[in-house]
Each structure stands twice: as C-alpha cells, then as structure tokens.
N, C-alpha and C positions, 0 to 999 in steps of 0.2 A: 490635502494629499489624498487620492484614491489609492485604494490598494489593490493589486495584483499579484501579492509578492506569495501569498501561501493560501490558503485554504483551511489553517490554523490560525489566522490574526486575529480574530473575534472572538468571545469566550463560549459560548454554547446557544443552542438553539434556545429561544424562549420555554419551549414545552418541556426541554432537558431537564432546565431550572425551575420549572415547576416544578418536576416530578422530585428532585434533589429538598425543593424547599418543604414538600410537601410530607417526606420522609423522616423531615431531619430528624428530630427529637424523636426519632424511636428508638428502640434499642436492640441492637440485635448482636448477633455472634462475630467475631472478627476474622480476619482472615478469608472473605471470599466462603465462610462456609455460614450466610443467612439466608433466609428466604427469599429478597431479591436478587442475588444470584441465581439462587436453583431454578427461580423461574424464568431468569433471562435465558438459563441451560436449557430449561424444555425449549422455551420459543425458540432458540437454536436448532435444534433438533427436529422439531417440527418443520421452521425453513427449510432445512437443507435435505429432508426426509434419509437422516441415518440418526437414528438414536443408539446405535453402539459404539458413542464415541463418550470422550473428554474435555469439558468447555472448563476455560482457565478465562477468569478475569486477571488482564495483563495490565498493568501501568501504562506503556508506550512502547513505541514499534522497536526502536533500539532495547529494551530490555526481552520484548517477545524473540524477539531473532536470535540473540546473542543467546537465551536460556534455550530454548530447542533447541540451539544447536548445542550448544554444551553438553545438553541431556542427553541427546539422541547418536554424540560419535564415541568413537573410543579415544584415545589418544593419537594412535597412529591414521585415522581419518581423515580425510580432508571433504571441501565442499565445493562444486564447481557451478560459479557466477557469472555475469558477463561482468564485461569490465565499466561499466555506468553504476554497476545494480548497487543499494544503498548499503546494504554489507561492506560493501567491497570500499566505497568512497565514501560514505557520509557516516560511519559509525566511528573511527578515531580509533579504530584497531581493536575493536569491542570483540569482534569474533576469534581475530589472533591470539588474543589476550586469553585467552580459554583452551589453546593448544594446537588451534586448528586453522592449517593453512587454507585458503580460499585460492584455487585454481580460476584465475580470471580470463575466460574468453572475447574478445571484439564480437560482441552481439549484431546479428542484424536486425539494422532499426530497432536497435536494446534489447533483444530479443534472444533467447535462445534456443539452438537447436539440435536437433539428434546428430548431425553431424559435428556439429562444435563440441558437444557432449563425448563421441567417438572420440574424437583429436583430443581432446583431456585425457582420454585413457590412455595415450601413446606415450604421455608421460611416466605409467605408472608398469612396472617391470616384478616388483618383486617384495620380501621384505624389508629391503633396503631402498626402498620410494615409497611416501605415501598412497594411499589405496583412496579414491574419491569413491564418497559414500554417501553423498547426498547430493543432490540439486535445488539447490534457490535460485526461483524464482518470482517475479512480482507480478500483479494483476491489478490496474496495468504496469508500464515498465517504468522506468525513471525518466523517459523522455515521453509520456502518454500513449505509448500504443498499447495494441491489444495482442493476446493470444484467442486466436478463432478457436471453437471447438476440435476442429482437425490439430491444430497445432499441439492442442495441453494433450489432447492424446495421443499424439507420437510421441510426445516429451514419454508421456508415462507409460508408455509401452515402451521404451525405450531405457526407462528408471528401472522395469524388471526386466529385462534384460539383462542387464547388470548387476543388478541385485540393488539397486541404490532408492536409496528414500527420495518424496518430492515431497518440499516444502513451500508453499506460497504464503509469499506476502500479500496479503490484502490489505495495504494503510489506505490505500483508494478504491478498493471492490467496489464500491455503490457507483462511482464512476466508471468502470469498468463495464458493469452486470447493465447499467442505464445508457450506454452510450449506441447512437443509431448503427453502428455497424456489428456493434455485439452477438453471438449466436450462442452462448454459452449459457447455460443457465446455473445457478448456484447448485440445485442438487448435481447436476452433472461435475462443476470443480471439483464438490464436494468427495466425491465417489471416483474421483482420478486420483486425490492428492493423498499422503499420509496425514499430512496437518497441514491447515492455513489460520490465518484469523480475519477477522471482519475489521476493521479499521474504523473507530469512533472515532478517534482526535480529530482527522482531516475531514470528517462529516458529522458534524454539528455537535460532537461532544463536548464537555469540558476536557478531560480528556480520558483514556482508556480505548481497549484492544478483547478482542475476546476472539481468544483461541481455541481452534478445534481440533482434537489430536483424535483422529482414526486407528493408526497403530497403536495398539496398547504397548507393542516394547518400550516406544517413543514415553509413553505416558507413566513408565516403570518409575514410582519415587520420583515423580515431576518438580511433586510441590516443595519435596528435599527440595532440589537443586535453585525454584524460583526463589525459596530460602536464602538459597546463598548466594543467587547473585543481585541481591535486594531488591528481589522483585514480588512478594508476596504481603502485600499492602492490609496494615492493618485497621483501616476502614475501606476492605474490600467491597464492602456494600455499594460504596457509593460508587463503584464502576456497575455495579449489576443494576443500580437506580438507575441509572444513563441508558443500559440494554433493554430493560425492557421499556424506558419511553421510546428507545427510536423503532424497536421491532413491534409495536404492538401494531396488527392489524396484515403481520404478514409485509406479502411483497406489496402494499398496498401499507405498507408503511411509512413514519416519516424517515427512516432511512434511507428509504427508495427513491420519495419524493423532492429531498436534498439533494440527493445525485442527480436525480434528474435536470433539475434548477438549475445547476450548477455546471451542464455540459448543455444548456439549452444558451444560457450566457456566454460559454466557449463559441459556440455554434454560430451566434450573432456574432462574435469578436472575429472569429476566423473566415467566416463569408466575408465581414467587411474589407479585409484586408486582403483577401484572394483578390477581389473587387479591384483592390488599388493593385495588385500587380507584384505584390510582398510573396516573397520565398521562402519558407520552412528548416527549421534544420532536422526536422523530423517529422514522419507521418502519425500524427495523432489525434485519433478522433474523440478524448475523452475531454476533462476539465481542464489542464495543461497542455498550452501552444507555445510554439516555440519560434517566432517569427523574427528575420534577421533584416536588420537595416544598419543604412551607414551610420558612420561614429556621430556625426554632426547631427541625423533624429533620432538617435539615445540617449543623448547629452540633453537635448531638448523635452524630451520626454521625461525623463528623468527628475525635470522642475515642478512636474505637477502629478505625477505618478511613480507611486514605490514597484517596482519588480524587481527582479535577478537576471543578472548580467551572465549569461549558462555557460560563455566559452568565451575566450582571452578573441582579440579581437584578428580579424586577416584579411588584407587586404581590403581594409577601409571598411571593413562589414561587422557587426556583431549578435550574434544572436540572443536573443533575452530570453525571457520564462515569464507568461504570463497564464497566472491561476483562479480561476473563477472559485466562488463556492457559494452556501448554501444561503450565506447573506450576501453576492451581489445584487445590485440593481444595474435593473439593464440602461437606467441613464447613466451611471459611470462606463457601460458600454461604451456605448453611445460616443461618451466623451471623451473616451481615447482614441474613436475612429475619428473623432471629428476633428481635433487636434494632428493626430497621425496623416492626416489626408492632408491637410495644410503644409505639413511640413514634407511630404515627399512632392 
C-alpha cells in the first residue's frame, strides 16, 4: 500500500530522531521551561525578525487552537471561520466546548475574506448577540490554497478595523511559505498576525507545534490556561528538541527543505494528472490536491493506494485528497499516475 492519505503517517524525520536520541538522557527542567526550548524561542525570533513576542511549545494543532482561543476571548466572544476551516470541522467541538461560538462562513476556495468577515458582523447587534472577536484563519487552507500577501493583509487591516484579533494556523506553513506561487514571507505573516504557530507534526516531527503570540493580552497567564486545557507537557523539552533540529540553519533549513520536497512531489502528481485531463475540487498549489474522478477509479485506486475520500460522491464523481510529505518518493508518484492513467 502507498500512502497519500496525510503528511503525518511516518514518525519523524531521521535527523528529528537524532537530535531526540542524542538528548535523551539529559536532564533538564519540565514544562517547556529547559534550554532547548529557549533556544528553539531565539531561533524563532530570529526567523520571523520580531523578538517581542511569546513562543509556547504546543503538543498539537487541536490543543494550540482550542487554548488561544480560550485564552484570548471572553465568554460573550465569538470566532469567525470559514466553514471547511479545521476548528470548525475536524476538532469535535473543541472550540465550543470552551464557550465560544464559531461564526462559520462559505469561504472562497476555503479562504477567507474582508467581505465574508463584514457579513459576520451583520449578525452581531448588540449585548444580546455575540460580538466576533477574532479570526481564524490557516496557512494554507484546509483544501491547499494559499493567502497571497495582498490577501492576509486586507484580512488584517480589516481585523483592526474591527478591533478583532487574527489568528493563524500554521499546521502546514513550510508548505505554504515553500510553494511556487507563494509571495509571502514569514517575517511579513509574522508582523500581520497577533499569533500563529509553525506546524511540526505535518513536517517531519514526531510531533509538536510552536506558537507565537505577538499580543501580550493574548499571552496574559497563557501557561495558566495550557494548564488547563492539558496542554502544557511535562517533557516539554522534547518538543523544543524537534525545533531546533528542523530550524537550525534558518530558512535554509530542514524545515524549509521538507516543505519544499513535499510540494515538489505534489507538483509532479498534479502536472501528471492535468496531463490526463483530471478536474480539481479546489485550486491548490501546496502539498494537498484534490483531484476528482469517477466512482469506478477510486474504487480501483483505492486497492493499492491509502487516501481520503474529501466529499460524499455526485453524480458518478468523487473527489479525494491526496497529500505528499517529507518522506514521499517520487516513484510512488510515479505510481499512482501510472496506474491512474490506465484506468481513465
């Protein structure tokens, strides 16, 4: 069986697990607060050139999401998403569960925008309706596109506007910041958002998230709240072991160079299959594609290849999800065009 199904199936890059083996038996402080943390926080800082900020080693992207936002609204706040975005569908009500409605908009091409962001507001009247107070958004989206530089900054000239916080998810940044149509650069995210984080799991971690929080309101007794929503690991270390092997060396690191891999793989998957004449269910130029074919070559497909089946089936068609990452090889490429072609 080849895999396509996530960009998480494999357990970590080799050099990860060096740097994890090579640590192991040391001994240091708990909680996120030893020396490899602090120094995965410079190299943070450095990257992104803002050092008046706050890097948290996070467990995973479901507990980074749900805790900012818990930290960051009041009760009466809500958060406006699009309606794909992984808050909204793939967390099991992780964010409601914390008090806070998600105002969900039909994104274009999963995306969201200043005027979707307006039309949320048309909901909100008074003390007696929620007041939206934040924006989530990912980088890139849940269906692989991208926000261009023009885009995140109308989102966040748009955020003060309103007075509202922007949050980005980064679980796939390094495909984002790495993919050929990208114009964005990290200091620039950086320097729009209140907080995002970097996304280890889906590039080449074992796992862990490292977040950066710009507003200090946001970062007000953070570590309280990661506390309590079982998020503040006590061999926090070994998420900082993971940062600084994949940042060391900068953008010219192997964080970089995973993403890169990993949408160079997309790149030959998705030419092959433009090639045959295959339809899209979404424009994306990052490590997830989303190409739709009839029931009878997914079925077939399906015998020697693991992916996600992304939407219920119409009119004889279905679209999948197929995800490259830092350990494809491009003859399992290969070998799904080669198969794929046969049977269209």
């Amino acid at each position: 069986m080849i895999y396509f199904r996530s960009d998480y199936s494999q357990g970590a890059h080799p050099k990860v697990m060096e740097a994890l083996m090579k640590t192991n038996m040391e001994h240091t402080d708990g909680y996120g607060l030893d020396v490899h943390c602090e120094r995965a926080a410079q190299m943070i800082k450095e990257l992104t050139g803002i050092s008046d900020c706050d890097v948290h080693m996070m467990v995973g992207g479901t507990p980074c999401n749900v805790t900012v936002i818990a930290a960051s609204l009041r009760p009466y706040e809500s958060v406006i998403a699009v309606r794909s975005s992984h808050v909204y569908v793939h967390e099991t009500g992780g964010v409601e569960a914390t008090g806070h409605r998600i105002v969900a908009m039909d994104g274009v091409n999963g995306k969201l925008t200043p005027e979707l962001i307006d039309r949320a507001w048309d909901e909100y009247e008074d003390e007696h309706t929620l007041l939206p107070r934040m924006v989530y958004i990912s980088q890139p989206t849940e269906i692989g596109s991208i926000y261009s530089r023009a885009e995140m900054t109308a989102i966040a000239d748009k955020c003060k506007e309103k007075n509202m916080l922007l949050y980005v998810d980064g679980a796939r940044l390094g495909a984002a910041l790495t993919c050929n149509e990208n114009d964005l650069t990290i200091e620039e995210l950086a320097g729009l958002c209140d907080a995002f984080y970097i996304g280890g799991t889906k590039n080449g971690a074992l796992f862990g998230e490292a977040l950066v929080i710009r507003n200090a309101k946001m970062n007000d007794h953070f570590r309280h709240m990661m506390k309590r929503q079982g998020g503040l690991l006590a061999k926090g270390r070994l998420i900082g072991v993971q940062f600084e092997a994949l940042l060391e060396g900068g953008k010219e690191s192997l964080y970089f160079e995973m993403a890169s891999h990993a949408n160079k793989m997309a790149d030959i998957l998705r030419s092959g299959l433009i090639e045959m004449g295959v339809e899209f269910y979404s424009d994306s130029p990052t490590n997830q594609i989303f190409p739709v074919f009839p029931v009878k070559v997914v079925r077939e497909l399906e015998k020697d290849f693991f992916f996600y089946e992304w939407a219920p089936e119409k009119d004889g068609m279905i679209p999948i999800r197929l995800v490259t990452a830092w350990g494809t090889e491009e003859d399992d490429v290969r070998a799904f065009l080669s198969r794929t072609g046969k049977l269209l």
